[in-house]
Phi, psi and omega in degrees: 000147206250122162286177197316165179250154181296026177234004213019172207058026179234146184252132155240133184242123162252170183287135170286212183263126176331289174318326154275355171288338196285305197290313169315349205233327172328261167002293201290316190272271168072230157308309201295283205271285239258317182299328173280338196286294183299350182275334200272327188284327190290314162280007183282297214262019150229000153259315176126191175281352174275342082038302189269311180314304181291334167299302184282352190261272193314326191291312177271302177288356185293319208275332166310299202311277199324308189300299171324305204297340216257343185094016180267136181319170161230132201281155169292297171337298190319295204292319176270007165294317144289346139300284154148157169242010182267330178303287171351268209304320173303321186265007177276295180310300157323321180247330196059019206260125160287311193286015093335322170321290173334351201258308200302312173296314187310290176299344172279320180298336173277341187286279215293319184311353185273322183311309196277347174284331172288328179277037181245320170293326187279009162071017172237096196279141163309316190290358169250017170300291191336298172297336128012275210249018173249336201245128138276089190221146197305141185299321187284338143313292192300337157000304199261126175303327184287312137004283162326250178349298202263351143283329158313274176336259218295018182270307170284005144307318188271348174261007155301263182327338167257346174270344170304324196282348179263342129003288212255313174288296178354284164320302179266019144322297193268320170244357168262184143281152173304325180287301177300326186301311179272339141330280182290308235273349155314292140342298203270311170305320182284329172281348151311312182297305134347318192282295174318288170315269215314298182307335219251293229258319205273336162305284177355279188316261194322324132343305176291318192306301189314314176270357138326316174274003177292145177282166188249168204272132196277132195268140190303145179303000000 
């Protein structure tokens, strides 16, 4: 990371290192993703399926609570994480159905591309909550209007990549057998994703050149 320029007030900023962004944003994914999934698999087979629902559902928002009580941000992940697995657990909790489970990310996936799509008119892009709580870069960088603006964009990139993907899981939902749905359509989703980071990482960069390369602003005399 870069500090004032010798003409002062211009910031030169760089993207930090993967490996620290992986580690600053590791915790946040976690928390968000890996932990309710393992709390749920975990009261399935020692509560049953009404057991697990009410576990995991309690799991995400006991952690919205505890962050509110203590003043601590509450992460975005978090927050879509709690979407859901709350879309979940009602329609698992409704049907009563294993084979429905399959149905269920897809409509939590579907959750989120509307957030992030909503969140564009209303001038608050999801993708820069995200970025937020994944990247350590200074508060004072989301500022600069070009900032803005290229997060609107990748906010309606991601929810292009995610309504393809609920798209593409429908289909092979509905038209596949289950070992392919989950095999290709596996396949076929991480390269979406893939698709998404690679467009996300390479804006980004060309973003930081441009506003690097800004002359930096000369203080009134």
């Amino acid at each position: 990371m870069g500090g004032p320029g010798p003409a002062g007030g211009h910031h030169v900023f760089e993207l930090p290192r993967v490996t620290a962004m992986l580690v600053h944003a590791l915790p946040r994914f976690v928390e968000g993703v890996i932990a309710p999934v393992a709390v749920f698999y975990t009261a399935l087979m020692l509560l049953g399926l009404n057991g697990a629902l009410v576990a995991a559902v309690a799991w995400v928002y006991g952690g919205i609570i505890y962050r509110y009580v203590r003043g601590h941000p509450v992460s975005g992940m978090l927050m879509l994480a709690a979407v859901g697995v709350t879309v979940r657990a009602a329609l698992a909790a409704a049907t009563q159905s294993a084979v429905i489970y399959f149905l269920q990310p897809t409509l939590g996936t579907l959750c989120v591309s509307l957030a992030f799509l909503a969140s564009v008119p209303l001038g608050k892009p999801l993708a820069m909550k995200l970025a937020k709580d994944m990247a350590p870069i200074p508060d004072a960088f989301y500022k600069h209007d070009r900032v803005h603006q290229f997060f609107l964009r990748i906010s309606l990139l991601w929810s292009g990549v995610l309504l393809t993907n609920v798209g593409v899981s429908l289909w092979m939902l509905f038209n596949e057998s289950i070992s392919m749905y989950l095999w290709i359509r596996t396949g076929i989703v991480t390269g979406l994703g893939a698709i998404g980071i690679a467009l996300s990482v390479w804006g980004f960069k060309r973003l930081l050149r441009r506003i690097n390369r800004e002359p930096a602003s000369t203080p009134a005399a």
